[in-house]
Each structure stands twice: as structure tokens, then as C-alpha cells.
NUDOPA-777914 format. One record per residue (C-alpha): residue number from 1; residue in three letters; y negated, x negated, z. Coordinates in steps of 0.2 Angstrom, whole numbers, padded with zeros to 4 digits. Layout:
BEGIN
BAZA, num, residuo, north, east, up
BAZA, NUM, ALA, Y, X, Z
...
END
This chain:
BEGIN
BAZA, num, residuo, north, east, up
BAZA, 1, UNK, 0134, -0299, 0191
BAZA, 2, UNK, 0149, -0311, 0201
BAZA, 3, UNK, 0136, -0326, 0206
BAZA, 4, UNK, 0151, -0334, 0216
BAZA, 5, UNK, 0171, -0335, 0209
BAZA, 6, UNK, 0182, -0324, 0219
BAZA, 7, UNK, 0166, -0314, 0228
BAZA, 8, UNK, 0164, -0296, 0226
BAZA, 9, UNK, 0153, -0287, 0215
BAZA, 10, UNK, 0135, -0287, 0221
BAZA, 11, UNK, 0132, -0271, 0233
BAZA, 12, UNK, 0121, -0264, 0244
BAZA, 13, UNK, 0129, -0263, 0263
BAZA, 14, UNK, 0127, -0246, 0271
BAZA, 15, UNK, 0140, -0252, 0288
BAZA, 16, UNK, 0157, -0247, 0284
BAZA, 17, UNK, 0152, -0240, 0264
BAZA, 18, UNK, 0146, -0252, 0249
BAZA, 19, UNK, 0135, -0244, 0237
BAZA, 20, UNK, 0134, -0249, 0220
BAZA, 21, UNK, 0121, -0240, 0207
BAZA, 22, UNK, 0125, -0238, 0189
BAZA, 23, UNK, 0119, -0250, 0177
BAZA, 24, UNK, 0111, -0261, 0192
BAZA, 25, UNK, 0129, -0266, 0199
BAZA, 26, UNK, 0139, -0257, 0184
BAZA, 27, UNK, 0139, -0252, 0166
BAZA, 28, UNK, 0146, -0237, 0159
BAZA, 29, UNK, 0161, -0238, 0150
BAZA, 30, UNK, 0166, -0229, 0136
BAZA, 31, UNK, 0185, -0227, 0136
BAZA, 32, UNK, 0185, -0219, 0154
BAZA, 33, UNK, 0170, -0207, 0149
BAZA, 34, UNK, 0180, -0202, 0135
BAZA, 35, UNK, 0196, -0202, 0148
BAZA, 36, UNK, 0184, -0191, 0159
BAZA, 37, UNK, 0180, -0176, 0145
BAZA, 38, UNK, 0199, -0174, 0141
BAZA, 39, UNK, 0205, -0176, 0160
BAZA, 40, UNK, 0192, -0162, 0165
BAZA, 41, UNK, 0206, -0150, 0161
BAZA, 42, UNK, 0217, -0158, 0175
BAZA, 43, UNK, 0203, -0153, 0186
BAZA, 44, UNK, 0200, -0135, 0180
BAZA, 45, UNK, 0218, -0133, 0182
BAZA, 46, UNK, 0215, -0132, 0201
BAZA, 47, UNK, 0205, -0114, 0198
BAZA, 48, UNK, 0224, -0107, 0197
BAZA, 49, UNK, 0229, -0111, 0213
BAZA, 50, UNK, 0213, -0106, 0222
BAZA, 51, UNK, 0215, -0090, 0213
BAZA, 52, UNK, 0236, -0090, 0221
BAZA, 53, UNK, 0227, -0092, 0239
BAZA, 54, UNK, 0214, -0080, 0236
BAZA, 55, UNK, 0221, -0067, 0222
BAZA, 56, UNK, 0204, -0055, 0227
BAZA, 57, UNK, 0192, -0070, 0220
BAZA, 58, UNK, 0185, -0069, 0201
BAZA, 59, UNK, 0186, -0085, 0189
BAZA, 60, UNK, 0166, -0088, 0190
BAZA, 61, UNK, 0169, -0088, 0210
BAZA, 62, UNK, 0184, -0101, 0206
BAZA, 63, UNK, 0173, -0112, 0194
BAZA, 64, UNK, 0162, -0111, 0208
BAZA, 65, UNK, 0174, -0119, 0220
BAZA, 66, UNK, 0177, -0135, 0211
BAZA, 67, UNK, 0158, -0139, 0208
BAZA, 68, UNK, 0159, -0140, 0226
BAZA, 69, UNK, 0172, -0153, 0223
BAZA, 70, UNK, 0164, -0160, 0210
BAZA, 71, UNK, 0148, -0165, 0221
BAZA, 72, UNK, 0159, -0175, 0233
BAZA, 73, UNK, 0169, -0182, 0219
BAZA, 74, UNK, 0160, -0197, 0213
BAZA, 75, UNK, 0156, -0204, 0233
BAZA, 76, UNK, 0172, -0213, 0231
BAZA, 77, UNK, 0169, -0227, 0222
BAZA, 78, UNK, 0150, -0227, 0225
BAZA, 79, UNK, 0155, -0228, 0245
BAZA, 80, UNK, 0165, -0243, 0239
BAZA, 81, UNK, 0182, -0234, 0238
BAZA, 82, UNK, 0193, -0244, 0223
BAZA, 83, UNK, 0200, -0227, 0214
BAZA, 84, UNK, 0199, -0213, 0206
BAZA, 85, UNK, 0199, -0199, 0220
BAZA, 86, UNK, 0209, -0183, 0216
BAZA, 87, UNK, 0220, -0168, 0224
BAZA, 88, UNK, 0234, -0173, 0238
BAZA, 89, UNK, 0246, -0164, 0225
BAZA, 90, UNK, 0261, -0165, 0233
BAZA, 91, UNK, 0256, -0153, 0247
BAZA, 92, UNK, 0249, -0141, 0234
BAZA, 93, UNK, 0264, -0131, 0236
BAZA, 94, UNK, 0267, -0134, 0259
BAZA, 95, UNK, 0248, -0129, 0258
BAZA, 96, UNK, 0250, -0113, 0248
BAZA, 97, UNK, 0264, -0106, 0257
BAZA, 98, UNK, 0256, -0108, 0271
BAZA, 99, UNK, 0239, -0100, 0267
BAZA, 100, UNK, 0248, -0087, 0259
BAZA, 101, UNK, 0259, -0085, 0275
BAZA, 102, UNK, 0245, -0074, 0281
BAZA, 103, UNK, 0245, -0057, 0271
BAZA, 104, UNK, 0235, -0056, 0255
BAZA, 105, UNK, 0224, -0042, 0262
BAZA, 106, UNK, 0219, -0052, 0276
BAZA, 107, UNK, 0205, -0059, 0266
BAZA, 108, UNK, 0200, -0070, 0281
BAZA, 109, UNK, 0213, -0077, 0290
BAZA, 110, UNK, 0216, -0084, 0272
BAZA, 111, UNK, 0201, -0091, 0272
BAZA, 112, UNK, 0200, -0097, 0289
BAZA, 113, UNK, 0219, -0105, 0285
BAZA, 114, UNK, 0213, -0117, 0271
BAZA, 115, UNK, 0199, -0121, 0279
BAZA, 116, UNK, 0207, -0125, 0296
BAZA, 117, UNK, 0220, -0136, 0285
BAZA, 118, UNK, 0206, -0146, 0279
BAZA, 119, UNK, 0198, -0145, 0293
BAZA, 120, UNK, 0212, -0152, 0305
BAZA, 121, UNK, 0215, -0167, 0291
BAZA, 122, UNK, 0199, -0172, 0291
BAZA, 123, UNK, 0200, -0176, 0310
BAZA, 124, UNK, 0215, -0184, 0308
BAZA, 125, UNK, 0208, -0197, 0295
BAZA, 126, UNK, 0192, -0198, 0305
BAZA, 127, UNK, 0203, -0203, 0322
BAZA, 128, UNK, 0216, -0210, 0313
BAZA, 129, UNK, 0207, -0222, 0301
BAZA, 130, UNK, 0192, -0231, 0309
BAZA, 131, UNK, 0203, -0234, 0324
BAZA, 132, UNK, 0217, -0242, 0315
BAZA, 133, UNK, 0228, -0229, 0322
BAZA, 134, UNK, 0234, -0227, 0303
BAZA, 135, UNK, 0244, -0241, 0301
BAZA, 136, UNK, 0252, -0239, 0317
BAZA, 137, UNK, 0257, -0219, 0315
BAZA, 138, UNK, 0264, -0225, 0297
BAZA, 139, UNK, 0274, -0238, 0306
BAZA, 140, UNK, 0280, -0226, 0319
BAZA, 141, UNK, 0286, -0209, 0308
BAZA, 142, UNK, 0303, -0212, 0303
BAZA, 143, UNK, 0309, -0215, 0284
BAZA, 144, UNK, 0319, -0199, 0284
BAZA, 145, UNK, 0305, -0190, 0292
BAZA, 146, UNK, 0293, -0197, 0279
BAZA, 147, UNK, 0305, -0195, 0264
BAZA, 148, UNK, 0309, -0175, 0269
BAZA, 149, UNK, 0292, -0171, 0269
BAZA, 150, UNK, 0289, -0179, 0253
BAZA, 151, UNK, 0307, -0171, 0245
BAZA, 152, UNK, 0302, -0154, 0252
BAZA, 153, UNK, 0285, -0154, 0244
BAZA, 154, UNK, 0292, -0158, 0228
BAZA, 155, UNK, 0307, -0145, 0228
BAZA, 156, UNK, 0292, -0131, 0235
BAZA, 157, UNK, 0283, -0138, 0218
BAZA, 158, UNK, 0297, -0135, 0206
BAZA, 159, UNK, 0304, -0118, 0215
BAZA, 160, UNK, 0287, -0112, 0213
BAZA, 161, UNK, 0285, -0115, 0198
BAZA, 162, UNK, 0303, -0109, 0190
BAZA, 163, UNK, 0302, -0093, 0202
BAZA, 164, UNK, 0303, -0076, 0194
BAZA, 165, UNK, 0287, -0073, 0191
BAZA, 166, UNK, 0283, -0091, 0190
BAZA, 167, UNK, 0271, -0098, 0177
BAZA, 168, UNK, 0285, -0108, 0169
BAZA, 169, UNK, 0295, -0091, 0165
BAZA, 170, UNK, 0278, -0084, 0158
BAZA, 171, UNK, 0277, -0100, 0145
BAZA, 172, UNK, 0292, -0106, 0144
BAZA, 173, UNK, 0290, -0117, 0130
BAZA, 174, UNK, 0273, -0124, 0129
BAZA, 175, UNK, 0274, -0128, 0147
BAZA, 176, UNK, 0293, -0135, 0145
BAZA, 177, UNK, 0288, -0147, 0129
BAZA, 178, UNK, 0273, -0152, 0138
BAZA, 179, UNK, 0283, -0156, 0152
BAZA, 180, UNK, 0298, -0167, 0145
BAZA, 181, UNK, 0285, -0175, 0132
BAZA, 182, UNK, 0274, -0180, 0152
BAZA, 183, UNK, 0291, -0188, 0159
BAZA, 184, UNK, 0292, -0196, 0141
BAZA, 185, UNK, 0277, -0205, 0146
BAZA, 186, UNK, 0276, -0208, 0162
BAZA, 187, UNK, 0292, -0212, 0165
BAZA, 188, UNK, 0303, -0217, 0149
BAZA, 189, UNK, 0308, -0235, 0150
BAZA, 190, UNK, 0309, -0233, 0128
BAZA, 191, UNK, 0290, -0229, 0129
BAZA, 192, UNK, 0285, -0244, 0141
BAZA, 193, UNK, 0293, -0256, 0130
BAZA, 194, UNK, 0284, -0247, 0117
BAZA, 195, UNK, 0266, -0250, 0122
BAZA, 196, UNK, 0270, -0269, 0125
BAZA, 197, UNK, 0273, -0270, 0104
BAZA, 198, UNK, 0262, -0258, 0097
BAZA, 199, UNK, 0242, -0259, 0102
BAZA, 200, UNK, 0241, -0238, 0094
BAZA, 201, UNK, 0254, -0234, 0109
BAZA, 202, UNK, 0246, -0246, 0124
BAZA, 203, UNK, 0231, -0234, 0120
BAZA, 204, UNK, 0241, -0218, 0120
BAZA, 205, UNK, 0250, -0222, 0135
BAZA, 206, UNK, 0229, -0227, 0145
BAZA, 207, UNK, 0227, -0207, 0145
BAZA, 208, UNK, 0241, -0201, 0158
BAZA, 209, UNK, 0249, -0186, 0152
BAZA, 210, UNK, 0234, -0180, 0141
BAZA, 211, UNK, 0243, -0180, 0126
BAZA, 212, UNK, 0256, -0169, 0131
BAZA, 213, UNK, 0245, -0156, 0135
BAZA, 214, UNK, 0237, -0158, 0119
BAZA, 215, UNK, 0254, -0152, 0113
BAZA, 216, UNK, 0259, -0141, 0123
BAZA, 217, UNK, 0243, -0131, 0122
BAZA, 218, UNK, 0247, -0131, 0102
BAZA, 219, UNK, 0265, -0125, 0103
BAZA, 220, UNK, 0257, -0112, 0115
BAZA, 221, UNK, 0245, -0106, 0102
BAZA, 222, UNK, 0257, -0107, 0088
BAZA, 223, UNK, 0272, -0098, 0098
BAZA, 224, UNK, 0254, -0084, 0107
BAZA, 225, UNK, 0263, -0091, 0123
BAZA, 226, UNK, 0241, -0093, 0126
BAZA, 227, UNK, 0228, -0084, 0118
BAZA, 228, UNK, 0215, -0092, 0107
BAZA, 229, UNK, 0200, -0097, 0116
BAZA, 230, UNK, 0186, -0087, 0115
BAZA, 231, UNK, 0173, -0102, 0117
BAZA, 232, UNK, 0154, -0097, 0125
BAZA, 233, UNK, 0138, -0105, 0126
BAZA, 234, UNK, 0126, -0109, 0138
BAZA, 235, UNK, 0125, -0117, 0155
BAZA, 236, UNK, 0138, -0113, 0168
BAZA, 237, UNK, 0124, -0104, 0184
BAZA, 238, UNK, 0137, -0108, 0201
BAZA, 239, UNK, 0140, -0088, 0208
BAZA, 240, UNK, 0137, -0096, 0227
BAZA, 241, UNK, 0132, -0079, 0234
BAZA, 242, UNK, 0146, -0073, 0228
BAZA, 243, UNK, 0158, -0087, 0234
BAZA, 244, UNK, 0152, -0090, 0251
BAZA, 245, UNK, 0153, -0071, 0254
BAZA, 246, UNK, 0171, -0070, 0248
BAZA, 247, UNK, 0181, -0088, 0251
BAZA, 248, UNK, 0172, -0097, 0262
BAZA, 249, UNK, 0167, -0098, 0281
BAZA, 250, UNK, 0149, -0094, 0279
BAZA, 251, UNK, 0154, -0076, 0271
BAZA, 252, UNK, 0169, -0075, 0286
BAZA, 253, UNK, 0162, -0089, 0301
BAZA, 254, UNK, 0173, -0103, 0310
BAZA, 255, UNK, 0190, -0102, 0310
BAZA, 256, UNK, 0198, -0097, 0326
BAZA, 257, UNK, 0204, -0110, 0339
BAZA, 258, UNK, 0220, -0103, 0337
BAZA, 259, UNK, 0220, -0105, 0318
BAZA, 260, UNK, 0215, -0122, 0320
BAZA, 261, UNK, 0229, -0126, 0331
BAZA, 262, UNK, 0241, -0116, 0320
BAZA, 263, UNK, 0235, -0128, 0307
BAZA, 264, UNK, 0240, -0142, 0313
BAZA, 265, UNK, 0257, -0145, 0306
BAZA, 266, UNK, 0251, -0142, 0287
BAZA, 267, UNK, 0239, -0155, 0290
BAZA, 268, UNK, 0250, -0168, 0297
BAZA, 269, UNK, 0261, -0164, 0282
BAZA, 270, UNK, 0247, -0167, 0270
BAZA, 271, UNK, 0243, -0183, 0282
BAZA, 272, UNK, 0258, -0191, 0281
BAZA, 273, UNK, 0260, -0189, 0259
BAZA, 274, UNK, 0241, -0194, 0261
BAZA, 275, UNK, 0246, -0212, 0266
BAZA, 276, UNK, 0256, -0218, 0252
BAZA, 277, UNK, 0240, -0215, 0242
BAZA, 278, UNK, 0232, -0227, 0253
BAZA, 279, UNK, 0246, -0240, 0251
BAZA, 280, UNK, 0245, -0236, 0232
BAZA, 281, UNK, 0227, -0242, 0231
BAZA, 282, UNK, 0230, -0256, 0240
BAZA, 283, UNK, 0244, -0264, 0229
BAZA, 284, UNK, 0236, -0258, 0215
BAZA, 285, UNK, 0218, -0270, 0218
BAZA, 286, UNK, 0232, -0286, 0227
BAZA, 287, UNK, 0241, -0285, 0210
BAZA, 288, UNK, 0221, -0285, 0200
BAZA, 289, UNK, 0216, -0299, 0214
BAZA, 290, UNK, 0229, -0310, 0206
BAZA, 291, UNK, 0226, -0307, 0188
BAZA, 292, UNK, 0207, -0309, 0188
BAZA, 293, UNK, 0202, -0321, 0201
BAZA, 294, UNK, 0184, -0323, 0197
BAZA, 295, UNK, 0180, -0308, 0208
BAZA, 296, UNK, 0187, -0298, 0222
BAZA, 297, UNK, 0192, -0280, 0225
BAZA, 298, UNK, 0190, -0276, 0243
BAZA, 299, UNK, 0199, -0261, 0250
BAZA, 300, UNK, 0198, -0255, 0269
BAZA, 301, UNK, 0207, -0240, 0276
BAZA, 302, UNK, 0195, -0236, 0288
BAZA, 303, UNK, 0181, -0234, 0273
BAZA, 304, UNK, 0192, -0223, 0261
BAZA, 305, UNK, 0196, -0211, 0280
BAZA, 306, UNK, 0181, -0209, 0280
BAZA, 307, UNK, 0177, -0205, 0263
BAZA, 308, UNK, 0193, -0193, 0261
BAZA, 309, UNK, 0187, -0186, 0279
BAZA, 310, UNK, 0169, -0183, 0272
BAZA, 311, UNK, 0175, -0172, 0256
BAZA, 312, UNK, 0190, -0162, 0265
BAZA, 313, UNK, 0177, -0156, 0279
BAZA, 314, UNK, 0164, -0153, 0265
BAZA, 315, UNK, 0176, -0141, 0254
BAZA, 316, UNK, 0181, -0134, 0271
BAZA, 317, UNK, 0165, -0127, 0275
BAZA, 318, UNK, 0157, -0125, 0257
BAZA, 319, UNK, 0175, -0119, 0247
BAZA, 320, UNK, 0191, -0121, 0255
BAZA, 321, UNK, 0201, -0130, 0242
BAZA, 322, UNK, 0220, -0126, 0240
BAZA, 323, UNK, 0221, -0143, 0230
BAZA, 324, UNK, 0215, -0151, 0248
BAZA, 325, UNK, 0206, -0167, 0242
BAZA, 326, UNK, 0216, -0185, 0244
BAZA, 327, UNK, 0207, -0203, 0240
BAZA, 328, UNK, 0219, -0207, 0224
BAZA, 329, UNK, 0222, -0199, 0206
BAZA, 330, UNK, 0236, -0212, 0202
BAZA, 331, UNK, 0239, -0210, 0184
BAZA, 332, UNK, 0219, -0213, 0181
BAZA, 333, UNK, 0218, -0226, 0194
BAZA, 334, UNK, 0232, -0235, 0186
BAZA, 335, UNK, 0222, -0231, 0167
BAZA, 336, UNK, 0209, -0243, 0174
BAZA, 337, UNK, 0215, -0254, 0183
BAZA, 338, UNK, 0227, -0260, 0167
BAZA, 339, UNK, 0211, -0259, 0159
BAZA, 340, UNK, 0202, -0271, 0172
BAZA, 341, UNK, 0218, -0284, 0170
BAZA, 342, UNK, 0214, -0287, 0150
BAZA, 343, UNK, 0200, -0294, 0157
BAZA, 344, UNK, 0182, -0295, 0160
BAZA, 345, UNK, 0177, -0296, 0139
BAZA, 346, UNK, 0183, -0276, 0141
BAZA, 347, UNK, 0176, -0273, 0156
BAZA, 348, UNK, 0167, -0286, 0167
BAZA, 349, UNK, 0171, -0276, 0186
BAZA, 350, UNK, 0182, -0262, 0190
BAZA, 351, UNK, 0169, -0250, 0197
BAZA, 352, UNK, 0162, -0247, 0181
BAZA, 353, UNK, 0180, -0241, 0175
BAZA, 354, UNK, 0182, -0230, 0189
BAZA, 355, UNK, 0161, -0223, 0191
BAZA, 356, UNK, 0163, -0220, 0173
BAZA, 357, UNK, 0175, -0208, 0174
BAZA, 358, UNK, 0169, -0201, 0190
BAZA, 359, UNK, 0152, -0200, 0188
BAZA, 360, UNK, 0155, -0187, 0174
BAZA, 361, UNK, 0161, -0175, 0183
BAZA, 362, UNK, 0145, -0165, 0192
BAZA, 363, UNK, 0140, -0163, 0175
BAZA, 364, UNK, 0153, -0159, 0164
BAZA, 365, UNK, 0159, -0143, 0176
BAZA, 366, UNK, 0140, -0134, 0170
BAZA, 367, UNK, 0149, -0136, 0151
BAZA, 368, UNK, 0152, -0119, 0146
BAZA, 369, UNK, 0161, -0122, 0132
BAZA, 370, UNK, 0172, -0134, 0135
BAZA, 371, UNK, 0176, -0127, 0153
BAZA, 372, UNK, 0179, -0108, 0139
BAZA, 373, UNK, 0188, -0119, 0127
BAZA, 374, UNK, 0200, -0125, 0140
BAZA, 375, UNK, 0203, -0109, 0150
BAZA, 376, UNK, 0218, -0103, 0141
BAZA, 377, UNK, 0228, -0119, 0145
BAZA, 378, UNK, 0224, -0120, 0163
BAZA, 379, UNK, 0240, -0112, 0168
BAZA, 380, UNK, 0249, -0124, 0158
BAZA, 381, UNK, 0240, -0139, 0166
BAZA, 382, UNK, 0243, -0133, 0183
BAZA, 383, UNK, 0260, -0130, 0180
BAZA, 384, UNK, 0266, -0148, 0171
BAZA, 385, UNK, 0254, -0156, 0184
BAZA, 386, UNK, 0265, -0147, 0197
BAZA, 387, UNK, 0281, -0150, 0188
BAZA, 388, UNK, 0277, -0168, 0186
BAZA, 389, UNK, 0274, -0170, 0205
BAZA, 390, UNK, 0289, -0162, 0208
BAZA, 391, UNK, 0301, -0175, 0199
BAZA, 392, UNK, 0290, -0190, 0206
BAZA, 393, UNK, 0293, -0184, 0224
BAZA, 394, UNK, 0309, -0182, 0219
BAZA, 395, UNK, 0314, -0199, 0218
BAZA, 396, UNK, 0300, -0206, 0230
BAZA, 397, UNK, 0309, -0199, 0243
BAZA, 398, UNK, 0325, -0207, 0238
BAZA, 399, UNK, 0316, -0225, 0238
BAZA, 400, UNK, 0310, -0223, 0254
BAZA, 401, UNK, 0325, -0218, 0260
BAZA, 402, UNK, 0336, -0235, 0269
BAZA, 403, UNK, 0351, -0229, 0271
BAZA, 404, UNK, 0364, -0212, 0269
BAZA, 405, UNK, 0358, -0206, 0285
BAZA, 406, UNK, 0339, -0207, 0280
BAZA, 407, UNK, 0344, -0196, 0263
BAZA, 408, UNK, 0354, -0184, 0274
BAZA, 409, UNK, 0337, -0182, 0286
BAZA, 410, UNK, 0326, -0181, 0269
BAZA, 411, UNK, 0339, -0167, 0264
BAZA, 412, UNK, 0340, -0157, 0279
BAZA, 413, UNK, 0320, -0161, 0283
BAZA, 414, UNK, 0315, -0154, 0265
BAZA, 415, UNK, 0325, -0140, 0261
BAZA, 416, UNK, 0317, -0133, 0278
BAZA, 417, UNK, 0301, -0137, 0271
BAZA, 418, UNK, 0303, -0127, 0257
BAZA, 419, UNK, 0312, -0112, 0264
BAZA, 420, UNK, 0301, -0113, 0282
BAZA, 421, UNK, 0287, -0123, 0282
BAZA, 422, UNK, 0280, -0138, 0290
BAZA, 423, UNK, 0280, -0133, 0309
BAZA, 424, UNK, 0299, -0131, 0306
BAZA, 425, UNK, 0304, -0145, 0295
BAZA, 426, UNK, 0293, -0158, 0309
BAZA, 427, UNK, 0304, -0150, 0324
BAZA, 428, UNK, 0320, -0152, 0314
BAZA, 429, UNK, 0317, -0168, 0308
BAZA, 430, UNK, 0310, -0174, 0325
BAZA, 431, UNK, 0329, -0167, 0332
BAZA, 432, UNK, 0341, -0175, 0318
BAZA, 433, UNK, 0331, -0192, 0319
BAZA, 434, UNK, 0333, -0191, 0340
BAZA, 435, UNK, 0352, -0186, 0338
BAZA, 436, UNK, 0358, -0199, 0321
BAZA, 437, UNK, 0346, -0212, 0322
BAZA, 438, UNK, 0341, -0216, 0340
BAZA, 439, UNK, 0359, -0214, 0346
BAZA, 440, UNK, 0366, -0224, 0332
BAZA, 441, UNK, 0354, -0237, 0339
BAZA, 442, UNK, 0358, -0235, 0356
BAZA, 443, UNK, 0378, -0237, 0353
BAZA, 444, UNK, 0371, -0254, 0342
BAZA, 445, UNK, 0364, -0261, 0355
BAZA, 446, UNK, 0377, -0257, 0371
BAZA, 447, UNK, 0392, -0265, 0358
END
């Protein structure tokens, strides 16, 4: 292990990356394995919204497309990355409106829209990243910009969700109780203070929102909101054939140019919430740095672009993925490292936290029944998941807002979001920050 106080965890150096092989720098631990069997259902839940961009494809074709995710899920931290990778959820719902901007009979051009999303993202990290450009473009977009585009991608996940026809109105109250009992424990200041006096709770509160699924998905059963499962055995066999013919660009080729272009703005969107995953990492292992100084937690941008650029280009071209792929799944992330700060008697370095949990992954998806058992409640795990997004944007927005005339940018910026889409809501909030802020500064400086 450490030879050297405040060093890293031994590695092997592969240029930018850092490898580290299970049980020769790591050992397996059992809380984030068990973590990883019950958050498994978080991860099926994005079969949903595949099958919202691409209404023609069959579950098994779905499944299909997160095994591909599931191959490039564990380079994170084995590349060196410190976190649990995951979705860029909050533009689940700028991502889908966009891909389903194209008509649902245009089978391709909905493929080719995802793909060129991922596609164009993927660049953007590889240019953006490395270069140190990223830090700079952060810098540069203005708060009310970055706080609209945030608010509009959570108003777009709660309209679509509450919409007639939406899965909230379908399951009403599994989804609601799941929902409100997820703000409870994410959220409730009552809860927090909770886990600091009783050691049953602390452990409650390490498994996200886990438990109110677990609820949800029984009021569901009890009020036939979801059907019982119908659990099968056997090995899950990937229908590849099938899914490359039908939702990816091997059945339908490279996107277009002009879909590539078209692109753009989505992917800049997904970009710019992209980034507060990065800053999340980072105060996360600063905050661990502090608490457990006999060994350091390195983290580099550039690396985790890279990585994040690697897995969007590979889901681009093997199974566009509606979820898009973004280096952080915060509430699990967060799990570990609070794990990591009780200190080293529970788990003597942070990447056998965050590869236990990982490493799971391309095996569990072959599980038959437990992906079976859990199919019924993949709607309701989408849904809160969405729900949940929507009230964290909500108030993210609000603190990265500085002043009235960021909120009334953020306003403006994220209702057209929602009501337009991303081209629109970038020109827009290009305009109002050009006319309110640079003016405002302007007059500062002549008085």
C-alpha cells in the first residue's frame, strides 16, 4: 500500500491515465458491492429513456444498449479518475427533446441525432480538456447563462415528467411517495442531523435514494400502480445484430455533417452542466485530502476529459445513449467518499470504494433475474431520478446565480430552454447578458 504519508496509492503510469488492478493496488469492499446490486436499478432505469428516443426498439435491444455502457463504465477509476462515473442527468430532458425533434418515423436521423450529440461532446472534452481550455470557457460563460441552462434542464425534467401522458400521471402514487421520501433524504436538514446520532440511520442515509425506491416499488405493488414481476432465469445473450441494425450508426452509417453541426448547441448545453461535475469531484477528494492525510487523492481534468470523451464517442458509435455519459454519479460518489473519511481501518484507499462499485457492473447486466425482478419498477426509477434532478437544478441555479439580474437571465434563459431548445435559449441568453450585463458594466465604468 501508502509506502510514503501524503503519497498516492501505488499505480502503474500509462501517460495522462493511472492504472490500479484490483487486489494489487485495491481490495474489494463489501458495502459498495452491496451499494452496486441495489443501484443496478438506477442504471436500468435508463432503458426508458432510450426506448422515448427510439419508440421502434424492443427491451432486449435497450438492455442491449447499456451493456455497451456498462463496458466503458469501470475505465473511470481504473484510468485514475476519483468517482463513480454516471449519466449527465440534467440534460436528459434538452437531449431528448432534441432527438425527438426529428420525427419518430425517421428512424435514422434519430439515430444520427444522439450520436451526433455524443459525438460533438466528445470533441468538446477532447479539445477542451487536455488544453486547459476548460477552466477558461468555465471562467468566461456568464453566471446567468450557466444558471438558465441548468434551471431549464430541470423545468424540462419536471414538465416532462408531470405532462399528460407523463409517467408521473401513470403512477401517481408510488412515484409521488418515492419522490418526497428521496427529497427526505437527500435533502431534509431533520434527516442529516438524524444520521450524526443514530449509527442504523448514517447507514440508511450511505445508499442514496435506494430506499425510497424500495418503498415506492411496494406501494406500487400494493396499490397494482406496477405489475408483479415475472422473474426468469438464465444468462442475458446481448441482441447486437439486432441493435446495430436498428439504433446505431453501423445499421444507419455517420451522421451527416449537417447533423453534426445541428448538434452543436445540445452538446455545448450538456458541456456547460458537464463541468459542475468536474468541480464536484474536485472539492469532494480537497475536502478527503484534509481529513485523511496519509495519502493523496489526485484529480486532473484533462485525465477525466479524456476518459468522459473516450465513453461518449464509444456509446456514440456502438449505442447512442440518451442518458449521454458524464464522469460523476454524485450521490454514490459522495456514499464513498464519507466512507473513505471514517478512515483507513474501513477502507484503507478510495479506489477500492469507488472500483468496488464499478467493477460490478459488466457482470451484473448478464443477470437475468435480477434485471426481470426489477423491470416492473424501471419507470418508477427513471421518473424519481428525473424528479429528483429537477428540484436539485432547481436550486443550483439559484446559487450560481450573483445577483437579480443573473436570476432574471436564468429565468428568461431556461424557460426558452424548455419551450425551444438549446440553439434558442444560447442566442437568447447571449442577447440579454450583451444588453443587462455588459451595459451595466460599461455605465460602472464611464461614472
Amino acid at each position: 500500500m501508502i509506502k510514503e504519508k501524503g503519497k498516492e496509492t501505488p499505480y502503474i503510469p500509462l501517460g495522462l491515465f493511472k492504472l490500479r488492478i484490483p487486489f494489487v493496488h485495491y481490495r474489494l469492499e463489501l458495502a459498495e458491492t452491496i451499494q452496486a446490486f441495489f443501484l443496478f436499478s438506477v442504471a436500468m432505469a435508463a432503458i426508458p429513456f432510450i426506448m422515448d428516443a427510439f419508440p421502434w426498439i424492443s427491451f432486449e435491444v435497450a438492455w442491449t444498449a447499456v451493456f455497451w455502457f456498462t463496458l466503458a463504465f469501470w475505465l473511470t477509476a481504473t484510468l485514475g479518475d476519483p468517482s463513480v462515473p454516471g449519466w449527465i442527468t440534467a440534460s436528459i430532458p434538452v437531449v431528448l427533446a432534441y432527438v425527438k425533434s426529428y420525427p419518430e418515423a425517421a428512424h435514422a436521423e434519430r439515430v444520427w441525432a444522439l450520436a451526433s450529440v455524443q459525438l460533438v461532446l466528445a470533441v468538446l472534452c477532447l479539445i477542451t480538456g487536455p488544453t486547459g481550455l476548460a477552466d477558461w470557457i468555465n471562467r468566461r460563460v456568464p453566471a446567468g447563462l450557466r444558471a438558465g441552462i441548468v434551471l431549464g434542464a430541470g423545468i424540462s425534467a419536471i414538465s416532462g415528467e408531470l405532462r399528460v401522458g407523463g409517467r408521473f400521471l401513470k403512477s401517481p402514487w408510488c412515484i409521488g411517495i418515492a419522490t418526497f421520501i428521496s427529497f427526505y433524504l437527500l435533502w431534509s436538514l431533520s434527516f442529516k442531523k438524524w444520521q450524526g446520532t443514530n449509527k442504523l440511520i448514517k447507514n440508511l442515509g450511505r445508499y442514496g435514494y435506494v430506499p425510497a425506491l424500495i418503498v415506492g416499488a411496494i406501494v406500487g405493488l400494493i396499490v397494482k400502480e406496477v405489475p408483479i414481476p415475472k422473474i426468469e432465469w438464465g444468462i442475458f445473450v446481448p441482441r447486437i445484430a439486432e441493435q446495430f441494425a436498428t439504433m446505431s450508426i453501423f445499421g444507419y452509417g455517420f451522421p451527416p455533417v449537417s447533423h453534426l453541426i445541428n448538434a452543436i448547441p445540445t452538446a455545448i448545453v450538456a458541456y456547460i452542466i458537464l463541468f459542475g461535475d468536474w468541480l464536484i469531484i474536485d472539492a469532494l477528494r480537497g475536502e478527503a485530502n484534509q481529513e485523511r492525510t496519509e495519502q493523496h487523492i489526485d484529480f486532473s481534468i484533462a485525465r477525466s476529459s479524456v476518459i468522459t470523451a473516450f465513453r461518449n464517442a464509444w456509446n456514440a458509435i456502438f449505442a447512442p445513449y440518451a442518458t449521454t455519459c458524464g464522469p460523476l454519479w454524485a450521490g454514490v460518489t459522495v456514499s464513498v467518499y464519507e466512507r473513505y473519511k471514517g478512515g483507513k481501518e474501513g477502507m484503507p484507499t478510495i479506489w477500492g470504494g469507488l472500483l468496488s462499485f464499478q467493477l460490478w457492473w459488466p457482470i451484473l447486466v448478464f443477470i437475468v433475474p435480477l434485471i426481470t425482478l426489477m423491470k416492473p419498477f424501471l419507470a418508477l426509477a427513471a421518473s424519481t431520478t428525473m424528479l429528483i434532478q429537477g428540484f436539485a437544478c432547481s436550486y443550483i441555479a439559484m446559487m450560481m446565480s450573483r445577483d437579480k439580474l443573473d436570476l432574471g437571465i436564468a429565468g428568461i434563459v431556461g424557460v426558452v430552454l424548455w419551450r425551444f431548445g438549446a440553439a434558442q435559449a444560447l442566442a437568447v441568453g447571449v442577447v440579454l447578458w450583451l444588453i443587462l450585463m455588459v451595459t451595466r458594466n460599461t455605465f460602472k465604468t464611464n461614472a
